[in-house]
N, C-alpha and C positions, 0 to 999 in steps of 0.2 A: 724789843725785837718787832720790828713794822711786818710781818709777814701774817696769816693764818697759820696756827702748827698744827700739824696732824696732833690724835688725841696721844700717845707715847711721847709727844715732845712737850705736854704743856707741863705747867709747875705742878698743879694736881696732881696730875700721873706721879711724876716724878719723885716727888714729897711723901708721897703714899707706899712707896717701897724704902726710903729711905730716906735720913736728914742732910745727909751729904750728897747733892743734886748739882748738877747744870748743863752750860752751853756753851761748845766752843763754836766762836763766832768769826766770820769776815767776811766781806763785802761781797761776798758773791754764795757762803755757804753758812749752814747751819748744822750742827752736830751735838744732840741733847744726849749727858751720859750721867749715868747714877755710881755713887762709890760705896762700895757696902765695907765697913769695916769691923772686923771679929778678930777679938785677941790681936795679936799684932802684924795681922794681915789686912790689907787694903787691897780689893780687885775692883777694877773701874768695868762697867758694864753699857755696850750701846744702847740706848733704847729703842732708838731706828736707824736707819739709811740715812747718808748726807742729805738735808733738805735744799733744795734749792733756792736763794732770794733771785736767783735769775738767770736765765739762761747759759748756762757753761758749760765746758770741753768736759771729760773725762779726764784728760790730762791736768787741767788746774784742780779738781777734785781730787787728785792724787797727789798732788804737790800738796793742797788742803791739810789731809793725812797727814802728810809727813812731817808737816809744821808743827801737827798737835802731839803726833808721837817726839819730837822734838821737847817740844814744852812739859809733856807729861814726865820725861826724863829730866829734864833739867830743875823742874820744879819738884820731882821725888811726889808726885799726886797719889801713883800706886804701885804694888810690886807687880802687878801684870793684869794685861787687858781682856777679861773673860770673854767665853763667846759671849755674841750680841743676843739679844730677844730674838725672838724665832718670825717675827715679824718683818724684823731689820733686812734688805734687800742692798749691796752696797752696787756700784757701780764697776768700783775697781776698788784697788787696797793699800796699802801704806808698804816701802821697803823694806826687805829683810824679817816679814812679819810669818807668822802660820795663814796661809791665805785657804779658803775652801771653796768648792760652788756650793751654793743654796738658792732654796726659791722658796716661793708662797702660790698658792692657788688662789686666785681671785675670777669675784665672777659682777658685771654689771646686773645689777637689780631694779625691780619698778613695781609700781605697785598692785600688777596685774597678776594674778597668780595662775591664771591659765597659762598667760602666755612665760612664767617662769616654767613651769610645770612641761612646757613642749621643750625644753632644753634639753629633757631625762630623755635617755633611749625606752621604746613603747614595753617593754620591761617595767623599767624601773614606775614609770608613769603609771604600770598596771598597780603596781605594787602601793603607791600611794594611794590610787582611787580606791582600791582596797580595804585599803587602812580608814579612809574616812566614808565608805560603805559601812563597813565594823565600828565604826562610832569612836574611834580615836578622835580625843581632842587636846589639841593644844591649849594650854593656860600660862598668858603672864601669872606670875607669882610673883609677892616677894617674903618667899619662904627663904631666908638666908638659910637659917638652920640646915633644912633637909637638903636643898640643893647642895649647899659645900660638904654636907655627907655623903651624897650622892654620887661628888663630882671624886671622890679623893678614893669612895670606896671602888669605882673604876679603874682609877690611876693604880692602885695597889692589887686589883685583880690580875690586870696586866703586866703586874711586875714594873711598876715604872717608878725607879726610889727616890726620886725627887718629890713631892706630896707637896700640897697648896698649905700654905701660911695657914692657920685660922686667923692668927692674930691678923695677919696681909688681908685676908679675904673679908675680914671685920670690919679695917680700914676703909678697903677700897668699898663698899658697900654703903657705910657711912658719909663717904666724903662724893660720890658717883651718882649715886641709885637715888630718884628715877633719870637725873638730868643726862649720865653721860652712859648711864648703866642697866641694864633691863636683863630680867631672866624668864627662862622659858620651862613648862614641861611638857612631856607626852603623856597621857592617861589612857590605857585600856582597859575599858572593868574597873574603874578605880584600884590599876597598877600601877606604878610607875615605869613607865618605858624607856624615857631618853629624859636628861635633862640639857641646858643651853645656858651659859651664861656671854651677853655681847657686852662689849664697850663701842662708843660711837661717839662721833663729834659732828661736822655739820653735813656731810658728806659720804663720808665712811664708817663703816659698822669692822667690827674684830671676834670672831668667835674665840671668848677667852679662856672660856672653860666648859668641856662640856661631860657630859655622864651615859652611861645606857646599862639596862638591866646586864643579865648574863643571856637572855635569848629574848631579845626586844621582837614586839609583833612588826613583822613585815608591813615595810613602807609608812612605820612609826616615825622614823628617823629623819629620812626627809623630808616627811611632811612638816618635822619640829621645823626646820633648818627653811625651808620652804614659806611655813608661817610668819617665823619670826622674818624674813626678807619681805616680805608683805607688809608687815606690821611698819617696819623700821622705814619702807621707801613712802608710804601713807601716810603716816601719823611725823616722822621726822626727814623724810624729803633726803635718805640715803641712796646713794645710788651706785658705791662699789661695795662691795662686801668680802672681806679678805678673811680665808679658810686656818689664816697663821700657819708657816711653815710647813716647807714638802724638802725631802730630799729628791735633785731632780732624776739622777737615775738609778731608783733605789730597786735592788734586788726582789723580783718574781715571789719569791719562796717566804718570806716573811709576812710578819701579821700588820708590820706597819704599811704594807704594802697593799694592804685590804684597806686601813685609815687613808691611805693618799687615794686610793683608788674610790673610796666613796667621795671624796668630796668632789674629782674630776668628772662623776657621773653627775654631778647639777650642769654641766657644761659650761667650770670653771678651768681659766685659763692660768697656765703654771707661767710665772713673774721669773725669770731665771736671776742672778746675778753670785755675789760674793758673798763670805762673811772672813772675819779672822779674828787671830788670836795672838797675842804677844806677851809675852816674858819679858818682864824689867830685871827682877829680882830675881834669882834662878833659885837661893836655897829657900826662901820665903814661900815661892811656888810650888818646891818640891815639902817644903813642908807642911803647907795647906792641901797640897793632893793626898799627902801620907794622913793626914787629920782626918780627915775626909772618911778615907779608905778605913780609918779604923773604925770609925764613928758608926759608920754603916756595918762594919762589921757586925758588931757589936749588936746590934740591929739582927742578924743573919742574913743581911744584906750587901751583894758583890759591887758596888760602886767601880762604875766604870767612869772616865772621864766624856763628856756629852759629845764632844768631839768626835775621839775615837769609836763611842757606839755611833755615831751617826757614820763614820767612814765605813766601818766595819756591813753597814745595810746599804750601800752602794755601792754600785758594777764596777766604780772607776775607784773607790777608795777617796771620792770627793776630788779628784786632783785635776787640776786646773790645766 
């Protein structure tokens, strides 16, 4: 592949979530996807957005689609096409598919930190200067240990029952950190306040995981997020910085709606496009979603499919 690939399309990435990896390729498009296989289920997963080798329509990008949703049938590759990474941005989508809107928040970075810093409404700006008046400090770490405790005993405060690999987060650590992988914390008092985990390639940075106490010191948070864009446009010459996945018009009333809304206050800009989903296999699907549902159960956990929670937190129900 003669291109630069963003860092979710390279082999590393890819290898690192699982052994059955790749690319579907043609002259004009690029499409990196992982296949996770359990018991007698195969779901193929995007890892990003069509990449481009070079300037094209929309329209042949869909045509693109439909060759591979073509190929993935004929060839029996999997029983259905999971949603994508929460990174993944598509353009447009394949015929006859589950199609959604989605976006990502992204924000250009540099290595100025005052002048990232004037981006925050004088609020939030107060709130930071604040936080490093009171003697918060940010620290690269590479506490694997306490960070992926950190980052998961978050994830399960807020009820969210998808939970990070260790074994995943073991990997990606080993095979990343420090070249493609870097972590962060907030310290008050020697507390923990916020934790950060980014990925980065030559260019762009990913906040892949991140953590915070249950009542983090005001203007902790941004400042983590703030640092680490300092650090990354400084030392590795980053210069977008993408927040991963926003629902674009997600309901008022919700707590995710506090998570989209902090990252938009760095005066980051929301990236609109698609994501989808398809069914090859329909009782293979219905019977991994039913696996699923019990598994968590079982857990005393309500497993919704991500989809449908994500439709369920936006005004339109996702619909295109």
């Amino acid at each position: 592949i003669d291109v630069d690939l963003p860092f979710f399309a390279h082999k590393m990435y890819l290898s690192s979530k699982s052994g059955n990896y790749g690319w579907f390729v043609s002259d004009d498009f690029i499409l990196p996807f992982i296949i996770y296989k359990k018991n007698i289920f195969k779901r193929l997963v995007f890892s990003t957005g069509v990449i481009e080798r070079r300037i094209s329509s929309t329209e042949k990008e869909k045509n693109f689609l439909n060759e591979i949703v073509k190929y993935i049938k004929k060839h029996k590759i999997c029983d259905f096409i999971h949603k994508p990474q929460p990174s993944a941005i598509f353009r447009t989508y394949p015929d006859n598919c589950n199609a959604f809107r989605w976006g990502t928040y992204k924000i250009d970075v540099e290595a100025n930190f005052e002048n990232m810093l004037k981006k925050l409404n004088s609020s939030q700006r107060n709130y930071v200067r604040s936080a490093i008046r009171d003697d918060v400090k940010i620290i690269k770490t590479d506490n694997f240990d306490k960070i992926y405790t950190f980052c998961n005993e978050t994830l399960s405060r807020q009820k969210i029952p998808l939970l990070i690999s260790r074994e995943e987060f073991q990997k990606q650590y080993d095979t990343f950190y420090p070249q493609n992988m870097l972590m962060f914390k907030a310290l008050h008092k020697n507390e923990l306040q916020g934790s950060l985990v980014v990925f980065f390639d030559k260019e762009l940075a990913y906040a892949e995981y991140a953590g915070s106490s249950l009542k983090p010191k005001h203007g902790s948070l941004k400042l983590l997020h703030l640092t680490a864009m300092e650090y990354l446009a400084k030392e590795h010459g980053i210069v977008n910085y993408d927040f991963i996945g926003a629902i674009p018009d997600i309901k008022d009333d919700c707590k995710e709606a506090g998570i989209q809304k902090f990252k938009k206050e760095f005066g980051a800009e929301l990236k609109e496009g698609y994501q989808f989903t398809l069914v090859i296999n329909p009782i293979k699907y219905f019977l991994f979603d039913l696996c699923l549902k019990c598994a968590f159960r079982m857990k005393g956990i309500k497993y919704i499919d991500p989809v449908e929670r994500y439709k369920k937190l936006s005004k339109s129900n996702l619909k295109i």
